[in-house]
MDAnalysis code that builds the backbone (N, CA, C; Angstrom):
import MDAnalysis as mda
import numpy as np

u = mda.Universe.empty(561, n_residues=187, atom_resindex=np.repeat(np.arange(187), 3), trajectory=True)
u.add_TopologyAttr("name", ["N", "CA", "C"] * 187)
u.add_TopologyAttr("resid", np.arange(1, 188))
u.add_TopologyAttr("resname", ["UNK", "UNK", "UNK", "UNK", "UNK", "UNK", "UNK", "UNK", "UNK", "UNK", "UNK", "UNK", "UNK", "UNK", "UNK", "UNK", "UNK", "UNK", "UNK", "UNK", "UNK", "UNK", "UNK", "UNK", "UNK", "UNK", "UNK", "UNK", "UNK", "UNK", "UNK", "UNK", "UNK", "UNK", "UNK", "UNK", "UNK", "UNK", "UNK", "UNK", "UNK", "UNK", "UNK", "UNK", "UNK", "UNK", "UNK", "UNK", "UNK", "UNK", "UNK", "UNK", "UNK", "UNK", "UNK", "UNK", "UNK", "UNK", "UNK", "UNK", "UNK", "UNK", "UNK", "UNK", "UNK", "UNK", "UNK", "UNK", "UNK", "UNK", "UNK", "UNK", "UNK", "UNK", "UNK", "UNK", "UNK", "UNK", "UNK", "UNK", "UNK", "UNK", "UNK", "UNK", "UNK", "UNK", "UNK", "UNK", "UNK", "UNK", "UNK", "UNK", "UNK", "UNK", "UNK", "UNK", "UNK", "UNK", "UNK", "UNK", "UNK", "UNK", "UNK", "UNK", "UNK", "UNK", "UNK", "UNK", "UNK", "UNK", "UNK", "UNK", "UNK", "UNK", "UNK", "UNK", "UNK", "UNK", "UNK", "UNK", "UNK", "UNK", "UNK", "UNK", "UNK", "UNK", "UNK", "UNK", "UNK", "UNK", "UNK", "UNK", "UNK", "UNK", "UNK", "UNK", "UNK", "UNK", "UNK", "UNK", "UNK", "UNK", "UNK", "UNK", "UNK", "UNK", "UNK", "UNK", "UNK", "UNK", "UNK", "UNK", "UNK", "UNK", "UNK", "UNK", "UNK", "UNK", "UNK", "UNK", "UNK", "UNK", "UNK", "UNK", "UNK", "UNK", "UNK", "UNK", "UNK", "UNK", "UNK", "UNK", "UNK", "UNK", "UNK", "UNK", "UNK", "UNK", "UNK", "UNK", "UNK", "UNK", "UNK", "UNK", "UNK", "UNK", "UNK"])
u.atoms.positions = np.array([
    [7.501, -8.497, -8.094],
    [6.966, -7.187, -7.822],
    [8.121, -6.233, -7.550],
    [7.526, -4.692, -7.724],
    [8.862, -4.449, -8.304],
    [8.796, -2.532, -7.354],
    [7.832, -2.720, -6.887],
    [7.400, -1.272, -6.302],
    [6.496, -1.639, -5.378],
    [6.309, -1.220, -4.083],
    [5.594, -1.188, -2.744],
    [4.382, -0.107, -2.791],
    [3.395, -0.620, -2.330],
    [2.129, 0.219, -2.221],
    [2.556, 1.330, -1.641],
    [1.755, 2.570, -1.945],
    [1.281, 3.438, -0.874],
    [0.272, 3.378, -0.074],
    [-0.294, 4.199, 0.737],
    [-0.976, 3.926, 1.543],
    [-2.186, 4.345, 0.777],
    [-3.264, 3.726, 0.994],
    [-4.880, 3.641, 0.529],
    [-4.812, 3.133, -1.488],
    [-3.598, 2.846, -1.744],
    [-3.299, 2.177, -2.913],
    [-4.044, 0.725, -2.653],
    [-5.020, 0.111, -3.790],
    [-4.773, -1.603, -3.853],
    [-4.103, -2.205, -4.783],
    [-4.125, -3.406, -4.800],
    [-3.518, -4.344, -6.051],
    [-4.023, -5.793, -5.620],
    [-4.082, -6.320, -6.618],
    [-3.762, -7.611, -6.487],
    [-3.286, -8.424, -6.804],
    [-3.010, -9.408, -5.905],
    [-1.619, -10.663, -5.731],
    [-2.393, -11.591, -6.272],
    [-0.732, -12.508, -7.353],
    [-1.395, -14.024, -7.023],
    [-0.612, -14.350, -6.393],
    [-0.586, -15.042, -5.396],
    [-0.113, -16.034, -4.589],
    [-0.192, -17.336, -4.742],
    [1.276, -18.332, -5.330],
    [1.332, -19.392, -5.384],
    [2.482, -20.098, -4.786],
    [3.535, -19.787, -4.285],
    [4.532, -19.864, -3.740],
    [4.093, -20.750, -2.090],
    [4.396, -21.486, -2.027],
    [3.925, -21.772, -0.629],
    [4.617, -21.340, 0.484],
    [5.605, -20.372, 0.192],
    [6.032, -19.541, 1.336],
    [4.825, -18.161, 1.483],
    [4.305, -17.753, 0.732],
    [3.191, -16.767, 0.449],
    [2.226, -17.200, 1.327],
    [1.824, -18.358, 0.352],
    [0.524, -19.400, 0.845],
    [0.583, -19.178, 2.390],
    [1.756, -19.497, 3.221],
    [1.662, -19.964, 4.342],
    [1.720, -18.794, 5.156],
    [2.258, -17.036, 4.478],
    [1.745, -15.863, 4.958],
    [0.291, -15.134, 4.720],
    [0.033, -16.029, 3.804],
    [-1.314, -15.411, 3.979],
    [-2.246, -16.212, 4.626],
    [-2.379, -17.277, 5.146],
    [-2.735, -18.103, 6.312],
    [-2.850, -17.326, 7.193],
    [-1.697, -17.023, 7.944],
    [-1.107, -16.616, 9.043],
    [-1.998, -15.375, 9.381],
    [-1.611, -14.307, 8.354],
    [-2.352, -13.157, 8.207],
    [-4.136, -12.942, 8.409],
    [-4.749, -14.653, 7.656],
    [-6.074, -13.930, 7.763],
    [-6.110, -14.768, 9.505],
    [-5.168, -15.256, 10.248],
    [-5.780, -16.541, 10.800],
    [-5.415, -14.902, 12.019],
    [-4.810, -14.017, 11.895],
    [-4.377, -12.706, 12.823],
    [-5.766, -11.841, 12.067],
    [-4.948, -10.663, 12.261],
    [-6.058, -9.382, 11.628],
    [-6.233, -8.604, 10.278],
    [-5.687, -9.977, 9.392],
    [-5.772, -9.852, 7.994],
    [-4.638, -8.524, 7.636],
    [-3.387, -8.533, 8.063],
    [-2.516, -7.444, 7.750],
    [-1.376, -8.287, 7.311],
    [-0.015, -7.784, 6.409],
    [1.077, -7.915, 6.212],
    [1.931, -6.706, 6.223],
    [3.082, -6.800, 5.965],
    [4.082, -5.972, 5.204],
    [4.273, -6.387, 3.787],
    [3.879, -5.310, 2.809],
    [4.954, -5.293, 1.731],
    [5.914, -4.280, 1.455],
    [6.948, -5.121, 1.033],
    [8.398, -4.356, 1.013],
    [9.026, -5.355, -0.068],
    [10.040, -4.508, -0.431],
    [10.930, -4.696, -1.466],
    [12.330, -5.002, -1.279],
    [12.840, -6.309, -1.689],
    [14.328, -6.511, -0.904],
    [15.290, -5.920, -2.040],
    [15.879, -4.742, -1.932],
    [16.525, -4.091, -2.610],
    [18.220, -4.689, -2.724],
    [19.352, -4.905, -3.508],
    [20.363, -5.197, -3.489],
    [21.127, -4.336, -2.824],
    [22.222, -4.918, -2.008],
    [23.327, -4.308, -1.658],
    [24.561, -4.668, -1.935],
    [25.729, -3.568, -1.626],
    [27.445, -5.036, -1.556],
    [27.780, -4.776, -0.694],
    [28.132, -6.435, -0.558],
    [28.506, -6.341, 0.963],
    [29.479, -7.632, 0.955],
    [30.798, -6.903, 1.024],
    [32.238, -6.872, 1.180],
    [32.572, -8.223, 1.813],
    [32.835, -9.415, 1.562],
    [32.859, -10.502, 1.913],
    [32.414, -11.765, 1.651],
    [30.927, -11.582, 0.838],
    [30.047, -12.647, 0.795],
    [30.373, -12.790, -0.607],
    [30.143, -13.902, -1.299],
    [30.553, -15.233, -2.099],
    [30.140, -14.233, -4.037],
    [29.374, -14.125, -3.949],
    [29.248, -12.701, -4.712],
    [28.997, -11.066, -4.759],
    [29.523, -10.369, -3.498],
    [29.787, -8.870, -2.826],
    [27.972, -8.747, -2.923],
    [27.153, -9.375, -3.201],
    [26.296, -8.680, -2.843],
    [25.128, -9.454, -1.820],
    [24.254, -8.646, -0.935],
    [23.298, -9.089, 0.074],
    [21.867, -8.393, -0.577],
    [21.198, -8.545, 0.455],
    [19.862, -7.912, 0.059],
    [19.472, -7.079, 1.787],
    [18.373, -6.121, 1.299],
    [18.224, -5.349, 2.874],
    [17.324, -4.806, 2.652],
    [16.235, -4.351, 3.551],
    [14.767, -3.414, 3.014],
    [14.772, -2.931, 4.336],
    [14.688, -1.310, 3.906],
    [14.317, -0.174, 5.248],
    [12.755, -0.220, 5.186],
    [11.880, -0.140, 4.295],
    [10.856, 0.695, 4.355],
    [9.785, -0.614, 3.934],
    [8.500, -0.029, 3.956],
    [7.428, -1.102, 3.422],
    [6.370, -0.619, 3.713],
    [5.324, -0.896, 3.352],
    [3.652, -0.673, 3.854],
    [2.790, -1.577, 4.621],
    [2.371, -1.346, 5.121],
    [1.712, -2.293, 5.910],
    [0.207, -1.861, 5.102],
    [-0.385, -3.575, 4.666],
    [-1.162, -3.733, 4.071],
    [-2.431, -4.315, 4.899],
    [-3.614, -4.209, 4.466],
    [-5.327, -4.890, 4.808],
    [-5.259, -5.723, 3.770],
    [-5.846, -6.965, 3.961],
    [-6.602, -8.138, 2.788],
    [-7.539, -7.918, 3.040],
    [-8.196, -7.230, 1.385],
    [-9.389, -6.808, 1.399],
    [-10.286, -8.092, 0.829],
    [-9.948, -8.992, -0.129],
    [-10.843, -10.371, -0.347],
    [-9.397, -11.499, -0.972],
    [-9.941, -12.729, -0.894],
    [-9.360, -13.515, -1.013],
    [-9.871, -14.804, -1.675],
    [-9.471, -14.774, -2.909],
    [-10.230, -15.447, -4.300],
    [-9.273, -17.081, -4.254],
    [-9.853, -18.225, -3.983],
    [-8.871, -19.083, -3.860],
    [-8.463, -19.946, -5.437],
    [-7.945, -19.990, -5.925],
    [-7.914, -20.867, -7.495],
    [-7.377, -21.995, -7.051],
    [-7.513, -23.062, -8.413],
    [-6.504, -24.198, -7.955],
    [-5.078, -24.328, -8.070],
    [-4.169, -23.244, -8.427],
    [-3.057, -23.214, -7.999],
    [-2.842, -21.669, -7.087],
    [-3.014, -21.671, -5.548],
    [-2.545, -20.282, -5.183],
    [-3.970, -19.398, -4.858],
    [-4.026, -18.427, -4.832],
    [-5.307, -17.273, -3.947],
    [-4.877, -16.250, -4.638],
    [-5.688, -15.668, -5.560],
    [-5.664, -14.127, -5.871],
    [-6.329, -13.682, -4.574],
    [-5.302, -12.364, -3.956],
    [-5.700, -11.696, -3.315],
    [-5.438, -10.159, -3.081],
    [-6.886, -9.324, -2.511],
    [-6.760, -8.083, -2.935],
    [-6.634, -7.771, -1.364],
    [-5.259, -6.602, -1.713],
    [-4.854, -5.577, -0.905],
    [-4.734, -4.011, -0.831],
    [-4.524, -3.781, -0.015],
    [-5.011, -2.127, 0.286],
    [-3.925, -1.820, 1.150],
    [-3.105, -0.512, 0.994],
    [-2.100, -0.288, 1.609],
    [-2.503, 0.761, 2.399],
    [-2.141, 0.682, 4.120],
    [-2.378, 0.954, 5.270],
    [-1.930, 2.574, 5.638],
    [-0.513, 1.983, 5.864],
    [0.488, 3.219, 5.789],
    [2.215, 2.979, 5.863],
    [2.624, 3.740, 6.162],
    [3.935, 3.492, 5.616],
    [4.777, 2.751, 6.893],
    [5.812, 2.083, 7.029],
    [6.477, 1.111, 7.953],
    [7.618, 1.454, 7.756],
    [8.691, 1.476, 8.541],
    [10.105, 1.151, 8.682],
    [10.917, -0.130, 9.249],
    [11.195, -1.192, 8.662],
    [11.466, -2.285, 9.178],
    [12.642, -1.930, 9.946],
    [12.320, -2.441, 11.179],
    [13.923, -2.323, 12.195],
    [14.511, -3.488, 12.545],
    [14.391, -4.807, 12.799],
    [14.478, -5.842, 12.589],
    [14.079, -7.638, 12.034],
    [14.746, -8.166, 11.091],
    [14.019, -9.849, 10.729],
    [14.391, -10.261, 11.847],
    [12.971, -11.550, 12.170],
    [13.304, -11.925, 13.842],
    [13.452, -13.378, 12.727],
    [12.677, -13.305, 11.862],
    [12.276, -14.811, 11.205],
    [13.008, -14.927, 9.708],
    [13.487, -15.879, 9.385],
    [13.577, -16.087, 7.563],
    [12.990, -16.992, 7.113],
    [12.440, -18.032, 7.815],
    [11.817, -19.261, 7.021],
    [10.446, -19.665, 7.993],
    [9.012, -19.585, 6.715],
    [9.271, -19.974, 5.731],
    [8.977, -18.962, 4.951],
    [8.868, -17.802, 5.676],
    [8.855, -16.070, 4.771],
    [9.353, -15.362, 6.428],
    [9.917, -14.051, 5.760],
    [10.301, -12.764, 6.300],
    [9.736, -12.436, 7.687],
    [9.769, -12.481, 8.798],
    [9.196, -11.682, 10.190],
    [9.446, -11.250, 10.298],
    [9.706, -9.823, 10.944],
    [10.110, -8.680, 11.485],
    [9.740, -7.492, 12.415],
    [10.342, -6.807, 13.157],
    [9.596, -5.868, 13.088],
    [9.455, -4.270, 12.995],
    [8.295, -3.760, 12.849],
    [8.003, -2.441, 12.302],
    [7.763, -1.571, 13.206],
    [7.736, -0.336, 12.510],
    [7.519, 0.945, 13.073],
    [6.672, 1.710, 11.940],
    [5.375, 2.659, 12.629],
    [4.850, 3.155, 11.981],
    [5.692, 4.409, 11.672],
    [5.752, 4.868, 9.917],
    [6.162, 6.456, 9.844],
    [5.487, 7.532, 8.908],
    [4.958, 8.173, 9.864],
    [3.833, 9.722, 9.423],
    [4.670, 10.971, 9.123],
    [3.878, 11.579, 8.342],
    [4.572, 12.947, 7.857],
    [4.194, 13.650, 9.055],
    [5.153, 14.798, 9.248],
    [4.962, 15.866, 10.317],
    [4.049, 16.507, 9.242],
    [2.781, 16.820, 10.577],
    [2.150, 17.734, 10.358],
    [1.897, 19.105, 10.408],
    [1.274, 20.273, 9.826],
    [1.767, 21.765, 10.080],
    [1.229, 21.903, 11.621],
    [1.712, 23.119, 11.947],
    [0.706, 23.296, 13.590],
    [-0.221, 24.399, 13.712],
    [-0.429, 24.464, 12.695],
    [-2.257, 25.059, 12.271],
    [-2.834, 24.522, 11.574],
    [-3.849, 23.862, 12.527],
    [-4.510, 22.798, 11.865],
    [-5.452, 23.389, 11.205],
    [-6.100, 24.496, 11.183],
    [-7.098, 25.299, 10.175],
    [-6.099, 25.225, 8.490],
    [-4.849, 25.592, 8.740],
    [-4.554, 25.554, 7.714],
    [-4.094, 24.036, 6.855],
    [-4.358, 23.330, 7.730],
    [-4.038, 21.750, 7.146],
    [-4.919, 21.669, 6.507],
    [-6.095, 21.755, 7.223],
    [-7.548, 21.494, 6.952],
    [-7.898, 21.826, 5.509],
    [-7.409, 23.333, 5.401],
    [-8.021, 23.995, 4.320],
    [-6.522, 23.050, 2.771],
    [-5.743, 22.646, 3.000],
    [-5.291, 21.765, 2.097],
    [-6.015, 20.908, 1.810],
    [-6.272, 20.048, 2.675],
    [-6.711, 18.931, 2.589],
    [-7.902, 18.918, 1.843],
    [-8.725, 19.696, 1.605],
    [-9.509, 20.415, 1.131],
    [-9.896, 20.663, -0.386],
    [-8.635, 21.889, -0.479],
    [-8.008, 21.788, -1.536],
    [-7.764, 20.626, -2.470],
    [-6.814, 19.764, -1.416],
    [-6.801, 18.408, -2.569],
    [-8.088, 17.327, -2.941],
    [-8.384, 17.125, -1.929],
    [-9.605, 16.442, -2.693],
    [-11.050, 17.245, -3.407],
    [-10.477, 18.339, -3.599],
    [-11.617, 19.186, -4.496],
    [-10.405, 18.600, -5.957],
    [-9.180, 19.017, -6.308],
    [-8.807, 18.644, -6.971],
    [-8.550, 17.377, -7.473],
    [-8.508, 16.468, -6.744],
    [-8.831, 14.954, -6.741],
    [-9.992, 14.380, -7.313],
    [-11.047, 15.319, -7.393],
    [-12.082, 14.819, -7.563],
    [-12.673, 15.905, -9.271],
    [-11.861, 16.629, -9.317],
    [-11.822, 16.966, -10.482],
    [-11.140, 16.216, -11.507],
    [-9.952, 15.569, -10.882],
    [-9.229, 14.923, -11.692],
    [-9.951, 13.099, -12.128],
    [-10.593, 12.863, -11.308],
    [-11.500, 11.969, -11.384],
    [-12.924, 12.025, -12.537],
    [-13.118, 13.528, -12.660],
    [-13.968, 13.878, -13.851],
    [-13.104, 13.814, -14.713],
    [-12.242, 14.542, -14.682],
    [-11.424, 14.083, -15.987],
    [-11.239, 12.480, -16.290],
    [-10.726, 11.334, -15.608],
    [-10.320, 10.160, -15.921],
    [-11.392, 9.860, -16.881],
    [-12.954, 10.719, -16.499],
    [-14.093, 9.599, -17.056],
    [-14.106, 10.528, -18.493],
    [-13.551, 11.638, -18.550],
    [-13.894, 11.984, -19.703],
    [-12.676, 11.765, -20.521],
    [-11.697, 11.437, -20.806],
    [-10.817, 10.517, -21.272],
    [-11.017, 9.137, -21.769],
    [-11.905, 8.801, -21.288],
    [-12.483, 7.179, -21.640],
    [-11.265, 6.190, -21.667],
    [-11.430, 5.734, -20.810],
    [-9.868, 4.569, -20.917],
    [-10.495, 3.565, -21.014],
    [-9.314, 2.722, -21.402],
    [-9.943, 1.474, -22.432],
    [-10.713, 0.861, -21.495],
    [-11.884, -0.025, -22.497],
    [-12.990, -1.043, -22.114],
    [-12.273, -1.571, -20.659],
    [-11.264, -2.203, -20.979],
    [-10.965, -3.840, -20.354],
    [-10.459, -2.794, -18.766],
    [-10.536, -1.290, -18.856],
    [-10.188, -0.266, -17.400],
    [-11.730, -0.709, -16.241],
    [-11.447, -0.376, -15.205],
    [-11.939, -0.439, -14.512],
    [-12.712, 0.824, -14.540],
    [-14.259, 1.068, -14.259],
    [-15.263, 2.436, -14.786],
    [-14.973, 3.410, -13.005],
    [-14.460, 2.195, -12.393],
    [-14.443, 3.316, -10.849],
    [-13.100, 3.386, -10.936],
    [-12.342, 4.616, -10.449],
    [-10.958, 4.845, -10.676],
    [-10.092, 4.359, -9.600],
    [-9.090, 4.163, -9.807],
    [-7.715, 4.178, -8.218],
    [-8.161, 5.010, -7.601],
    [-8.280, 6.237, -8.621],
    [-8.396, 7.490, -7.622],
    [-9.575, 7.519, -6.836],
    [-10.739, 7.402, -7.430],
    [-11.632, 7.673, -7.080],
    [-11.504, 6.161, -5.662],
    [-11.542, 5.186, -5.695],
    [-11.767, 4.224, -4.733],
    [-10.374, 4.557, -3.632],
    [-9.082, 5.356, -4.071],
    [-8.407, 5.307, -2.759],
    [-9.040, 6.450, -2.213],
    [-9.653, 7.541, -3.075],
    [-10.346, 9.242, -2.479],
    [-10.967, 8.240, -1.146],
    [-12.074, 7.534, -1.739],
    [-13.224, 6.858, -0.809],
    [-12.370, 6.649, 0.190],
    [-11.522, 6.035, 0.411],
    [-10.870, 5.078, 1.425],
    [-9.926, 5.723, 2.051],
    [-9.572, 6.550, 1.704],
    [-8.845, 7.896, 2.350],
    [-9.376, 8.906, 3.727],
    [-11.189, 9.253, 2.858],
    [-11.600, 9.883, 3.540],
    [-12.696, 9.589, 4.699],
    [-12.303, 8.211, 5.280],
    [-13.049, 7.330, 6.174],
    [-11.805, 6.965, 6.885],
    [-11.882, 7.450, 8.420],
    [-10.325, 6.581, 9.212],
    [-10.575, 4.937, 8.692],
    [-9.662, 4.288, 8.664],
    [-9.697, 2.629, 8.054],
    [-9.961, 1.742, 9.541],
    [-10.689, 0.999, 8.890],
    [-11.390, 0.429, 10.611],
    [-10.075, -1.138, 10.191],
    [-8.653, -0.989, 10.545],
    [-7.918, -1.963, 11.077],
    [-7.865, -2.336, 12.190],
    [-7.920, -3.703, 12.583],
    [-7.503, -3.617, 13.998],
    [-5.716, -3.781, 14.278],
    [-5.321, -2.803, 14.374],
    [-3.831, -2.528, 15.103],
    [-3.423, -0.848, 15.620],
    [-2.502, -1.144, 16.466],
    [-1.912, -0.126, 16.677],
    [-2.392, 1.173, 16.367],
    [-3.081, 2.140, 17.154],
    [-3.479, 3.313, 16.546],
    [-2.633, 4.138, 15.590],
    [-0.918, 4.094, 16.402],
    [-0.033, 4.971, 15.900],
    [0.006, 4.503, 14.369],
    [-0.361, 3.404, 13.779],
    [0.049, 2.730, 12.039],
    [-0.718, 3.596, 11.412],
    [-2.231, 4.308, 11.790],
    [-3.209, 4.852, 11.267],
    [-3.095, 6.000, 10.730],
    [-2.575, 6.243, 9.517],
    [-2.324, 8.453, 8.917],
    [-3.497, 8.887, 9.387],
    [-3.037, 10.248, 9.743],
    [-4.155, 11.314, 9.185],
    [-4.527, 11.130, 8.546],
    [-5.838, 12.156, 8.595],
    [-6.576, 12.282, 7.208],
    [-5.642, 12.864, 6.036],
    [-5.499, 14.008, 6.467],
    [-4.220, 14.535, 5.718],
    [-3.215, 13.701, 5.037],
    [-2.630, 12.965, 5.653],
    [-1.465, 12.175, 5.015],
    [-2.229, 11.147, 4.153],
    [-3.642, 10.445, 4.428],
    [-4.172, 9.748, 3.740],
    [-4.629, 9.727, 2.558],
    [-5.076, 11.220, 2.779],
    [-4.996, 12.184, 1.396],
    [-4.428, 12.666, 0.601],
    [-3.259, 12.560, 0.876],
    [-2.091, 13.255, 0.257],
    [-1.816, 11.342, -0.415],
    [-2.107, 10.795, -0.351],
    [-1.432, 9.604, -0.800],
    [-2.331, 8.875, -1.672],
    [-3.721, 9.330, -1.551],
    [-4.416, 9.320, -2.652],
    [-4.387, 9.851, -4.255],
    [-3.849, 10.733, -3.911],
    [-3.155, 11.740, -4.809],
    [-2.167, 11.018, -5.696],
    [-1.461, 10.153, -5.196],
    [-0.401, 9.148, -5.708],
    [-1.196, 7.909, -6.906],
    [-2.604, 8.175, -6.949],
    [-2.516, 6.823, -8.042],
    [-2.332, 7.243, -9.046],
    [-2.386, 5.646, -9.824],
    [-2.507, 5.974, -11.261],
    [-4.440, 6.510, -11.791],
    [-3.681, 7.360, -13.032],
    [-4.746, 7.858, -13.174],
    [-5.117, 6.793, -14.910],
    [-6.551, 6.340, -14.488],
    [-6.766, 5.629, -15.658],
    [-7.022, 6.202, -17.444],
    [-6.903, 5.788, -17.904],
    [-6.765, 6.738, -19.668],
    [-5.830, 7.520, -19.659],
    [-4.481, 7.346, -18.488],
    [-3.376, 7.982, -19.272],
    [-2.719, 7.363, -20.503],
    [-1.630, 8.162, -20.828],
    [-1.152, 7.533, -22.504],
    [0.795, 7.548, -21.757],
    [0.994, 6.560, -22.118],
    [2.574, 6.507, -21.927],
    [3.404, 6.815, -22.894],
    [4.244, 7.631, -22.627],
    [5.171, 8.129, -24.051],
    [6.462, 7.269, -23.232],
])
């Protein structure tokens, strides 16, 4: 994987790795949450080939279902909000650490937030008429990213953690805005 959710983004994992396996245990056996993050390369001046690995940032994710096969668990996730990793406490037999929630500053007129916020999901939801009138292929899904992160955006997310992990509406919205939109064409 090669890019980290945004927040009210899903996807789904397969999980076969039994270092996975044994985080997603963990996870549903807690409050069904992780981090995903991306271990990005670095160099670093000493080690056996100059380079390390290091990740600032990540999302903190919900497991929304969990499909078990006989090799591994497809499982579907939903991204929370955004994280800053400040320290690994753990490396084996996956990654521990820990996080910090990080929110966009908000304006300080909230009438005028409001009336964005507004704004965007009127446009969000235009753009959602559009996806359907585009017709994207059969094998697409008929409910959109957009349209299912809009949904999930505009309901606070009933997680159990930390209030501070929880965006605004605003920011939740604004990150809805971020999917892919289905029946695009790639040049």
């Amino acid at each position: 994987m090669k890019e980290v959710l945004v927040p009210s983004e899903s996807k789904v994992l397969h999980l076969y790795e039994a270092r996975y396996l044994a985080l997603l245990e963990e996870s549903l056996s807690r409050k069904n949450l992780f981090v995903h993050f991306i271990l990005e390369p670095i160099y670093m001046p000493g080690s056996s080939d100059g380079t390390s690995f290091a990740a600032k940032y990540g999302c903190l994710v919900l497991i929304e279902k969990v499909e078990r096969l006989d090799v591994g668990a497809l499982v579907s996730i939903r991204g929370v909000c955004r994280v800053k990793l400040l320290n690994f406490i753990q490396a084996e037999p996956y990654l521990r650490g820990l996080v910090i929630p990080l929110q966009d500053s908000i304006a300080e007129n909230p009438s005028e937030t409001s009336s964005k916020v507004d704004q965007l999901k009127e446009s969000l939801c235009n753009l959602i008429k559009l996806e359907i009138k585009l017709k994207a292929p059969k094998e697409a899904l008929l409910q959109t990213h957009t349209a299912n992160s809009l949904r999930w955006a505009e309901k606070t997310p009933s997680v159990e953690c930390d209030e501070s992990f929880i965006p605004s509406l605003a920011e939740r919205v604004s990150f809805a805005a971020l999917q892919p939109v289905s029946g695009n064409v790639s040049f």
